[in-house]
C-alpha positions as CSV (number, residue, x, y, z in Angstrom):
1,X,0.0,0.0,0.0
2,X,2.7,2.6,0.7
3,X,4.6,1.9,-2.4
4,X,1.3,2.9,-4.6
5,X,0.9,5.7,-2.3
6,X,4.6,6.8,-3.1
7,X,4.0,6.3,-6.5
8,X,0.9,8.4,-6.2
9,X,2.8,11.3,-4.7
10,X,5.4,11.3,-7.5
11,X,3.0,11.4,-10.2
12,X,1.3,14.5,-8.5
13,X,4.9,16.0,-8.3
14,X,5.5,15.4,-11.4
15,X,2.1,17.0,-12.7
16,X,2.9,20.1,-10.4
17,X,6.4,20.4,-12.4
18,X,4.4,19.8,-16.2
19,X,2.0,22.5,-15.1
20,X,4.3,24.9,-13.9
21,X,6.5,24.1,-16.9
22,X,3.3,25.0,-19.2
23,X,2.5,28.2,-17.5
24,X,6.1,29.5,-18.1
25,X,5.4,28.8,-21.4
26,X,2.4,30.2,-21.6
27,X,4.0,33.2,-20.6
28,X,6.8,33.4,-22.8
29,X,4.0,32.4,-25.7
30,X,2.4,35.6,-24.6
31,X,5.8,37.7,-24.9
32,X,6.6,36.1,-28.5
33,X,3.2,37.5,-29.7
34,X,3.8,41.0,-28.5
35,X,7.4,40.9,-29.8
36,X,6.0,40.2,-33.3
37,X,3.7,43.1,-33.1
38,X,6.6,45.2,-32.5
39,X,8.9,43.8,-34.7
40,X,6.3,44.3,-37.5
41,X,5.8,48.2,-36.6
42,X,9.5,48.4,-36.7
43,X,10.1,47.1,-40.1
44,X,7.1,48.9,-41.9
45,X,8.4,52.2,-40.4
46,X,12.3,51.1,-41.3
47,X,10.9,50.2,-44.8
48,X,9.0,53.5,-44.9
49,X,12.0,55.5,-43.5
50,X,14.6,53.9,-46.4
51,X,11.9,54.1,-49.0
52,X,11.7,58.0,-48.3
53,X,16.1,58.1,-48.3
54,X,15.8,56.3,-51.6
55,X,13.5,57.9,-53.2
56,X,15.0,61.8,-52.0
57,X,17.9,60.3,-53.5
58,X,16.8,59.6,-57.1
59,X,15.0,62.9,-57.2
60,X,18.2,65.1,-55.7
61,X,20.0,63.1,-58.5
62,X,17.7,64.3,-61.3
63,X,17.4,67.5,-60.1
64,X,21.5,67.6,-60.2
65,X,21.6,65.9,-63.8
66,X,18.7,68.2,-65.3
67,X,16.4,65.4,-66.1
């Protein structure tokens, strides 16, 4: 009887452990998601930013050339 109950308290530690082990992940599932939000407002505004350069660029140089 006391070696089913140690088994019993085992497999209860071992569920504590899983479940603590999923809400971490949980969390860092959470931080992922907000990191991609940000990481897409970053690139269209870096796209945005280089798009403007460039294209300031092409117009300086046909101003300079006369075309």
């Amino acid at each position: 009887m006391s070696d089913n109950n140690t088994q019993d308290k085992s497999v209860s530690e071992e569920l504590a452990l899983l479940r603590k082990i999923d809400k971490k992940v949980d969390g860092i599932d959470r931080q992922m998601a907000g990191m991609r939000k940000q990481a897409i407002i970053y690139g269209a505004a870096a796209g945005g930013l280089s798009g403007a350069i460039v294209a300031s660029g092409i117009m300086a140089s046909k101003i300079k050339l006369g075309l």
